[in-house]
C-alpha positions in Angstrom: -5.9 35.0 3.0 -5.6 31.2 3.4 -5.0 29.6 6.6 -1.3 27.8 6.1 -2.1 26.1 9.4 -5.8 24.6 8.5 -5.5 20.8 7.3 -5.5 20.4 3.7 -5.0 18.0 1.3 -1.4 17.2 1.1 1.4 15.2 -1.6 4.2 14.0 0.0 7.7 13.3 -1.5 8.0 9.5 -2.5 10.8 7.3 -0.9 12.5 5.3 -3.3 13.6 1.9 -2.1 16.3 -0.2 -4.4 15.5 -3.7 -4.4 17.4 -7.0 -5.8 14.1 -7.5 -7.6 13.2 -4.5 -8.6 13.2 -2.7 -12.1 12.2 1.0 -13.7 8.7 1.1 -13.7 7.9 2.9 -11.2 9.5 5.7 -13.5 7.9 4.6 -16.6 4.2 3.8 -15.4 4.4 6.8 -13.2 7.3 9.4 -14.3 8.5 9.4 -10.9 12.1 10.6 -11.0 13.9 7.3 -10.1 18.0 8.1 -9.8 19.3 6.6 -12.9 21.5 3.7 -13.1 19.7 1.7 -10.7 16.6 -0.8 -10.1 14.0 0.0 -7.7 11.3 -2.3 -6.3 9.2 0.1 -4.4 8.1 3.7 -4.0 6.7 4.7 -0.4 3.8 7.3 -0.7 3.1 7.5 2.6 5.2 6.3 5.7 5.3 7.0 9.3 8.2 4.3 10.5 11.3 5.4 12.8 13.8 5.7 9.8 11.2 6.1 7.2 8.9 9.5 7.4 7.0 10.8 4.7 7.3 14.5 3.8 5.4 17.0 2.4 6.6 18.5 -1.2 4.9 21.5 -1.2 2.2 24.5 -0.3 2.4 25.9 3.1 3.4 22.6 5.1 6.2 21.8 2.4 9.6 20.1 4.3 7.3 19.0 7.5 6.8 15.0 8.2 3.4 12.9 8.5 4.9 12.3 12.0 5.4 16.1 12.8 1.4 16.2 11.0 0.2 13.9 13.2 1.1 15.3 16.5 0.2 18.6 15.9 -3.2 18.0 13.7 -4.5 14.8 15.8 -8.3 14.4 14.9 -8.0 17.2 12.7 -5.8 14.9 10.1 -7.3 11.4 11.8 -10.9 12.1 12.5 -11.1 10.0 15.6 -8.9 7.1 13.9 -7.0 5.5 16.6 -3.0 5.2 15.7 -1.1 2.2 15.2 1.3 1.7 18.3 1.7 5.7 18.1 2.2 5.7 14.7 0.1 6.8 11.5 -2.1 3.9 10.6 -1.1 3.3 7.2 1.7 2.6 4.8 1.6 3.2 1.1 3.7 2.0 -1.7 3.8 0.9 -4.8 6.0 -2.3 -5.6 7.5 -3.3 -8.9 8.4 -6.9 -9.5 10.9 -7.1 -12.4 11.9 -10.7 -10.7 10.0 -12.5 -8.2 9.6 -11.7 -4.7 11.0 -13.8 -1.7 8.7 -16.1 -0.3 7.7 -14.4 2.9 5.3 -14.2 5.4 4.1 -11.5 8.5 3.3 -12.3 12.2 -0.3 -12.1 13.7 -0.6 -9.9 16.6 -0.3 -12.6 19.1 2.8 -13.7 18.0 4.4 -9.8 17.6 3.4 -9.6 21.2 5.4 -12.4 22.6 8.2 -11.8 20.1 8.3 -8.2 21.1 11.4 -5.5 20.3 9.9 -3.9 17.1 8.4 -6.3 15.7 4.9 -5.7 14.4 1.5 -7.5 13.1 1.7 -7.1 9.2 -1.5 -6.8 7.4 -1.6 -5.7 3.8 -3.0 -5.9 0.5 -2.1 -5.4 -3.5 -4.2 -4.2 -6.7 -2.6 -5.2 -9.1 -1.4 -2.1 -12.1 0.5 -3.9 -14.6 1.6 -7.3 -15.4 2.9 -9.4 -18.0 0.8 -11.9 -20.0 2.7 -14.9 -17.6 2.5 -12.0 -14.1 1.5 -13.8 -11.1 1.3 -13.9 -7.2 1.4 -17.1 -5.3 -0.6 -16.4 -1.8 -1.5 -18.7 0.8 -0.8 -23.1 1.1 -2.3 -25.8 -1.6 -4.4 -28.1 1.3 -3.3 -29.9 3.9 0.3 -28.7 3.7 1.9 -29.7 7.5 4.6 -27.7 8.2 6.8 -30.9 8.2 5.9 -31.0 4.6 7.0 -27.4 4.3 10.0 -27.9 6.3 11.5 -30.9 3.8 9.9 -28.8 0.7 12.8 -26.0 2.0 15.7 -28.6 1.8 14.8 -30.0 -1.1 13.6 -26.9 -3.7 9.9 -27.8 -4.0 8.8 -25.0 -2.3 7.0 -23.3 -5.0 4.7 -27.0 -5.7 3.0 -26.0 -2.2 2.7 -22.5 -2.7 -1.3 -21.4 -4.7 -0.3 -20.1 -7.6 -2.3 -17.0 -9.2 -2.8 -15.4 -12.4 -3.4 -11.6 -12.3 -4.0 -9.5 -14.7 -4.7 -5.5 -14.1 -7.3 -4.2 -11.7 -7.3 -7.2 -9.4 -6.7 -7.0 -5.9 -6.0 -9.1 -3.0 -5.8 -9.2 0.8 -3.0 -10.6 2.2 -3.7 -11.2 5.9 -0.8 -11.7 8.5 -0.1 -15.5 8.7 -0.4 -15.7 5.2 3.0 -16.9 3.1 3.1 -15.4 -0.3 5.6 -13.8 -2.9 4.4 -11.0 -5.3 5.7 -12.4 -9.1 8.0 -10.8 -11.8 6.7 -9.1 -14.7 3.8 -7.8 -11.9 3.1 -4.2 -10.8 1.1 -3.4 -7.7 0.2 -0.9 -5.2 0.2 -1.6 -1.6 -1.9 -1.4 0.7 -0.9 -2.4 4.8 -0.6 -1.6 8.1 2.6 0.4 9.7 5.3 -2.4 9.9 8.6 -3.6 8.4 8.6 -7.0 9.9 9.0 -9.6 6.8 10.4 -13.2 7.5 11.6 -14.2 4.3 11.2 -18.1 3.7 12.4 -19.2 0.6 14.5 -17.0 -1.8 14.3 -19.2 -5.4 18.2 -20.1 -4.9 19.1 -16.0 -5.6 22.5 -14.7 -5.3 22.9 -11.1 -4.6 25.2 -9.7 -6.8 26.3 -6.9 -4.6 27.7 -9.4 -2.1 27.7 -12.5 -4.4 26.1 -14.4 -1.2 22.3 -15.6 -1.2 20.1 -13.2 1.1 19.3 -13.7 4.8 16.6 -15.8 5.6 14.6 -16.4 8.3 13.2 -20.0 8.8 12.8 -20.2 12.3 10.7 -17.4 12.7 9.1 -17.6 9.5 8.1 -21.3 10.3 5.7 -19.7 13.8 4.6 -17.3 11.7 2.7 -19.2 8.6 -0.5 -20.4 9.0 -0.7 -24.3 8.1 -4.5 -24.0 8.6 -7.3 -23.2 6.7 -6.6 -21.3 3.6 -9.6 -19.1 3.1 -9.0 -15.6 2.8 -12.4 -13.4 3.1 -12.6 -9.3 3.1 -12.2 -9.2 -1.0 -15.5 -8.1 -2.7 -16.2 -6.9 -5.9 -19.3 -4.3 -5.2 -20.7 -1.4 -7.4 -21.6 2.2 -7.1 -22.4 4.3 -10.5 -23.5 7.4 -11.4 -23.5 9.7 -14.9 -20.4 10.8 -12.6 -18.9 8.4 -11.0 -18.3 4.4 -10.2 -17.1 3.3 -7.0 -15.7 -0.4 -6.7 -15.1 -2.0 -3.5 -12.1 -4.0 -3.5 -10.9 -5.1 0.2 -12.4 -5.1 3.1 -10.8 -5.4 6.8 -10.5 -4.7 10.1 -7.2 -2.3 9.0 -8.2 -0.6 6.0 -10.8 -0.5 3.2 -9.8 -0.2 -0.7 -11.7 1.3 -3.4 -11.6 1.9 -7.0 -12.9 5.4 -8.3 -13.6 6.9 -11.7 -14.8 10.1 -12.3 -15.6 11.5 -15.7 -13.9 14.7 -17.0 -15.5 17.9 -16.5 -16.7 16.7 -13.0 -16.8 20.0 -10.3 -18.1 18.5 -6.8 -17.6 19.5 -3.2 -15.4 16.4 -1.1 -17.8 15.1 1.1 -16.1 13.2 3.3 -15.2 14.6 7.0 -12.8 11.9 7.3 -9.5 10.9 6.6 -9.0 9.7 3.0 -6.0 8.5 0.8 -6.3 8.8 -2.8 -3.8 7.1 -5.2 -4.8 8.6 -8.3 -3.6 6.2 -11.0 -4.6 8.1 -14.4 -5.8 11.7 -15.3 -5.5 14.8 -13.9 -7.8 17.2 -11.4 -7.5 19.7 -9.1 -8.6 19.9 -5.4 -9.5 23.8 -4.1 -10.1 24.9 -0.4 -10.3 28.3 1.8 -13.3 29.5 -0.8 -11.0 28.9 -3.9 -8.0 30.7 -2.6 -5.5 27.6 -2.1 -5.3 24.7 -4.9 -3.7 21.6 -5.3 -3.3 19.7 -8.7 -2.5 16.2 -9.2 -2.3 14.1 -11.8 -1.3 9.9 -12.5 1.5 8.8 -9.9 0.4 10.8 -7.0 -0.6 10.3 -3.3 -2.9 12.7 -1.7 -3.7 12.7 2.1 -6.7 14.6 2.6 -7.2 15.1 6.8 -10.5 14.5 8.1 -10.6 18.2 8.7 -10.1 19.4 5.2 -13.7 20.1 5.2 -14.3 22.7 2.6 -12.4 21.3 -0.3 -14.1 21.0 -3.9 -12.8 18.3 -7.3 -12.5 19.8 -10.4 -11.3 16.9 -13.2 -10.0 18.1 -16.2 -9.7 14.6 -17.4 -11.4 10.8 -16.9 -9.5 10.0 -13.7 -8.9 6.7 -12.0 -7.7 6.7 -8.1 -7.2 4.0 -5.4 -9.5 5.5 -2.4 -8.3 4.4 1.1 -9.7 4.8 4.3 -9.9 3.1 8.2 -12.9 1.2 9.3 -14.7 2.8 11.9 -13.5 6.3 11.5 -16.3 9.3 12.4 -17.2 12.2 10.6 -15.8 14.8 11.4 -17.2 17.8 11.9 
């Protein structure tokens, strides 16, 4: 009989956020049920925040919350990975851009700690699914950009002239570090990558009137203005490695201190044991497999659009693909094996 109480690998319910710049494909790239008649700009796999808590959609632990997961699992689901401020380290979405993105930006962690309340360092990144022939990001200042230049460049609309512009096209990826202003582009799908916080300072808002309210959204200047960095633009932890086997190729994406990013593809007919003893996201993004544990006696299929948490102590599970399968593998720096 299987152990219901043993951690196992685990899909959780999606949360479904409507956004002003959102659109539908996060139903049509995905088939995730989006409620008609509305647009939505992201889909939360996996989220441990006060108002936001992932849960489970089925098998033994269906109904129960990451949060509830956490406390009763500790290294068993973390494998020694230290939580963020008490909370699960990471948060998983997807975002769909129909229009572009404010122009926003995330504090450091010096400057969450001396603005305090709930405000929290902000560290994410995106790979880029889909995007338009013209899809785009702008990340980060062109050079020497003083913030008195940024200041005036807000009065007068030329915002977007000191903002780096760039081209994406499927498969790329890119780390955002906190500091860092940037604005995610329509036409562009991405999935998201980032530490556990909802602190966003939006900057610049391209003149947009919300036509729920018929008012231009909030913005936050002040805050947004101690939270940019005007200094040097480089941005490291992207890399571009291989690892390939008949099997298998592995592509590092991002590296940093918060989270690592990899591509995987696996062929179909694959049938291997998970090695990993620690605590891995996968966000499978084509195909179809199926993960078995307790000796074969508990299964788990998944397939294009889903999120699977599998604890650090899932130690005895096995892959079967049926087809070629492409996934997002996420894990934490400096997390042990578990044993």
């Amino acid at each position: 009989m299987a152990d219901t109480m043993k951690p196992c690998p685990l899909i959780f319910k999606p949360i479904f956020k409507p956004r002003i710049w959102g659109g539908r494909k996060i139903h049509t790239r995905f088939d995730k049920p989006l409620p008609p008649g509305e647009n939505f700009g992201e889909s939360w796999e996996l989220a441990d925040l006060e108002d936001d808590q992932s849960v489970v959609a089925s098998g033994p632990q269906q109904g129960r919350t990451l949060r509830e997961l956490v406390v009763e699992w500790g290294d068993q689901l973390l494998g020694g990975i230290a939580l963020f401020e008490g909370r699960f380290p990471l948060l998983i979405k997807y975002l769909d851009a129909r229009e572009h993105l404010s122009v926003q930006v995330h504090p450091d962690a010096k400057l969450a700690a001396q603005l305090g309340g709930a405000v929290r360092v902000k560290n994410e990144a995106w790979v880029v699914i889909d995007a338009e022939p013209d899809g785009c990001i702008y990340r980060g200042l062109v050079d020497s950009v003083t913030p008195d230049q940024f200041s005036k460049a807000l009065s007068d609309g030329g915002v977007e002239k000191l903002l780096k512009r760039i081209p994406v096209r499927p498969g790329d990826a890119y780390y955002l570090p906190s500091g860092t202003v940037h604005a995610l582009g329509g036409g562009v799908l991405v999935a998201e990558v980032q530490t556990p916080s909802d602190t966003t300072y939006r900057v610049y808002d391209w003149d947009r009137v919300d036509a729920a309210t018929g008012k231009p959204r909030e913005l936050h200047i002040d805050r947004a203005m101690q939270c940019i960095n005007f200094g040097d633009q480089t941005i490291e932890g992207e890399e571009r490695s291989h690892v390939a086997s008949v099997w298998t190729t592995i592509t590092r994406l991002v590296t940093c201190e918060s989270f690592i990013i990899e591509r995987v593809r696996m062929v179909e007919g694959l049938d291997q044991d998970i090695p990993y003893k620690q605590l891995v996201v996968w966000m499978v993004l084509e195909g179809r497999a199926t993960i078995t544990w307790d000796k074969g006696q508990s299964r788990l299929d998944v397939g294009k659009g889903d999120t699977v948490l599998i604890p650090a102590g899932a130690n005895d599970c096995r892959l079967q693909t049926e087809t070629d399968c492409v996934w997002l593998e996420v894990t934490v720096p400096g997390s042990a094996q578990f044993e």
